[in-house]
N, C-alpha and C positions, 0 to 999 in steps of 0.2 A: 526769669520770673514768670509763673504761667498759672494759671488760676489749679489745677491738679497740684501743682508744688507747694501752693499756698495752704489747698486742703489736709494734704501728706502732713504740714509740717504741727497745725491743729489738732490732728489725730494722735497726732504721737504727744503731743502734750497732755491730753485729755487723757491717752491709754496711761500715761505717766504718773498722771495725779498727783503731779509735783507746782509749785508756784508758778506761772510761765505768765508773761505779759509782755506785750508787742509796742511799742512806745511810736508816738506819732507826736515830735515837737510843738507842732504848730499847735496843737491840746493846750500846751501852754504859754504860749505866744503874748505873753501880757497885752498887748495893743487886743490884738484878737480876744482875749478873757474880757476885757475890759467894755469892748462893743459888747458883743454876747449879754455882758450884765446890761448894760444900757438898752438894748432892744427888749431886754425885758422888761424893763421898767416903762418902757413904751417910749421913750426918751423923744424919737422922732418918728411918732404913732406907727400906723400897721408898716411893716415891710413885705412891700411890692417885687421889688429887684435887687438883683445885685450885681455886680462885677466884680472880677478878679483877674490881678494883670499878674502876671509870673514874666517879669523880666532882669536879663543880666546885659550889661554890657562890658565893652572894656576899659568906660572910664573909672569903673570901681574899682576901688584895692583889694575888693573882695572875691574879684572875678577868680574861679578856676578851671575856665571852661576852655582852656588853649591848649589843653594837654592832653589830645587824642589818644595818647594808651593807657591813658587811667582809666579803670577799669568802669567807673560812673559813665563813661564815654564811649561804653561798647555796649552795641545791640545783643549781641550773644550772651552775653553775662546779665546783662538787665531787663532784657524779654522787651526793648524799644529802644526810643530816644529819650527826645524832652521829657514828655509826658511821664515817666518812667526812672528817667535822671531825677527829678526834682520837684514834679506838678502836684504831688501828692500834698504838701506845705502849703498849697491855695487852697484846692481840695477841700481838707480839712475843717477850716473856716465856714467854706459854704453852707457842708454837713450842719455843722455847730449852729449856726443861724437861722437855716432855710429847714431842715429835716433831709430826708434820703431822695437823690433825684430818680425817678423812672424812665427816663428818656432824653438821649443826647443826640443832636445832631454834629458835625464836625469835618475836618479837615487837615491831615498835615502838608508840611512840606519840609525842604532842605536846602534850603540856599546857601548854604555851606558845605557841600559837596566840594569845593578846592582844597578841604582839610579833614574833613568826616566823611564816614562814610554814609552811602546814598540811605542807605537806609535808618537813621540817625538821622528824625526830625528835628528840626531846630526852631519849625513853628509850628504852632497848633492855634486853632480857635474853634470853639464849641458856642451851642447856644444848649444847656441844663433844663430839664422840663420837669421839675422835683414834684413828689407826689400828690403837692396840694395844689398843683395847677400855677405855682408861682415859678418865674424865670432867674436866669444867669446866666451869664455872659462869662467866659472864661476863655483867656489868651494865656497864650506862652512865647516868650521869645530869647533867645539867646542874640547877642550881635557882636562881631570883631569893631563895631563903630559905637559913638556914642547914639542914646536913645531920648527921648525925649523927657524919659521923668514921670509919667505917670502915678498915680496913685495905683498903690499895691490892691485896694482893693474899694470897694465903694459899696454902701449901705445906701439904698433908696426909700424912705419910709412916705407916707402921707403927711407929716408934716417938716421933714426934715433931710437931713443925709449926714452918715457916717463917714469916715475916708480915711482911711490908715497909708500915711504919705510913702510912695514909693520908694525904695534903694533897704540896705537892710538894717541903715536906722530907726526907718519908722516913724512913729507920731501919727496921735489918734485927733481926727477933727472933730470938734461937731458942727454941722452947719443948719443953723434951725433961724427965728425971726429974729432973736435978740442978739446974735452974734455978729461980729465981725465979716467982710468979706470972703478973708482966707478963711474964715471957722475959726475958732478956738479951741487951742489943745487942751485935750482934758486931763490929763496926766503929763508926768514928766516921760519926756521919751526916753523907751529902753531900747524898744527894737527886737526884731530878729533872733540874735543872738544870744538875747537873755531868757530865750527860753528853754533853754538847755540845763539850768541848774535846778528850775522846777522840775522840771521831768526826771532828772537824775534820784532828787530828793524820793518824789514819790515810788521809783521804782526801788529807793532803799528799805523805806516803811513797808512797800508792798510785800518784799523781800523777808522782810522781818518779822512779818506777821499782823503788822500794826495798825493795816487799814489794807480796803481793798482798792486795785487800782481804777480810777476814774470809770474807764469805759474797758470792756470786754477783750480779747486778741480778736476773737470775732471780726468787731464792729470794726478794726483796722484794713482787713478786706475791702471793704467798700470803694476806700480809695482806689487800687488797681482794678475794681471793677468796672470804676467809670472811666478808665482809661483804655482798658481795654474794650468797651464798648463805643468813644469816641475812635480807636482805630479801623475798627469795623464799619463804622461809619464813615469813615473816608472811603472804603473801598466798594462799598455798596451807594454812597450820595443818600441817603437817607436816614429818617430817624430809627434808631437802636434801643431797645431796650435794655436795662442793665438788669445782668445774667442773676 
């Protein structure tokens, strides 16, 4: 994946002038739509920060990450690692809430070099400096051991916070003055996985003529932008602009 290959492939859909759209799940992420709507609404007033945890480990049934020659698992074919394997699906959320970041700081690494190869990070963490001078905090981890569970993602507002509970269940909190300790879920949990049949849907209508899709192929670039700008940033130690 290389930001020239991503341009190529824009080109030729544009020269095409045929239907083309680029699908990025986490668009439809019900927990993720479900915040989004609620920061609008001002739910848990202005939003200051946020975080976003991108973890797997191997106490889930869901894990696929032990199978070094699938091909999600090769630097050569994916143009990285983590960031690259699967970071995109946090990513996305950010965009959705905060607007477009102009500047990351960052860091990887590979602590799994006994199984992967070295260059095939397996952590990342960034701090997002998004265009309106608001912050994020974005981790990634993969681990052969169990992890602690964190929340997938967390919504910081002025009066409030958001929290879509970690693993790829889900569940949307809110935690504002009237609520409970853990928060209160605000919907029934779908999780993760049930975002896949809305994006399916709208890429059939799009298909058919019947509506246009959400967001542009364009605007799906963004995500490898800012990861290929947190790599850069590891190797410079400094802030990056995104290209």
């Amino acid at each position: 994946t290389t930001h020239e290959g991503c341009e190529n492939i824009l080109a030729a859909a544009r020269k095409a002038r045929k239907i083309f759209m680029v699908s990025e799940n986490a668009q439809y992420w019900p927990e993720v739509v479900k915040a989004k709507e609620l920061v609008d609404q001002g739910a848990i007033g202005a939003i200051f920060y946020a975080e976003a945890n991108y973890w797997e480990d191997s106490s889930m049934s869901e894990f696929d990450k032990t199978d070094s020659t699938h091909w999600t698992m090769n630097p050569a074919r994916i143009g990285g690692g983590l960031l690259m394997a699967g970071s995109s699906h946090w990513m996305r959320p950010l965009r959705m809430w905060l607007g477009e970041v102009d500047e990351v700081i960052g860091y990887t690494e590979n602590p799994l070099q006994y199984r992967l190869p070295e260059s095939f990070e397996t952590v990342s963490s960034a701090l997002l400096r998004f265009k309106d001078g608001r912050h994020a905090m974005f981790n990634a981890q993969i681990s052969d051991g169990p992890l602690s569970g964190q929340p997938y993602f967390r919504l910081l507002g002025s009066q409030g916070e958001l929290s879509i509970k970690g693993g790829f269940h889900g569940g949307l909190y809110l935690h504002v003055s009237h609520c409970p300790p853990t928060g209160r879920l605000v919907q029934p949990v779908q999780g993760y996985f049930s975002s896949f049949l809305p994006m399916i849907r709208e890429f059939v209508l799009t298909a058919r003529g019947e509506k246009t899709a959400d967001v542009e192929p364009t605007y799906t670039l963004g995500e490898p932008l800012i990861m290929w700008a947190i790599y850069q940033s590891a190797k410079t130690k400094a802030w990056t602009k995104i290209a």
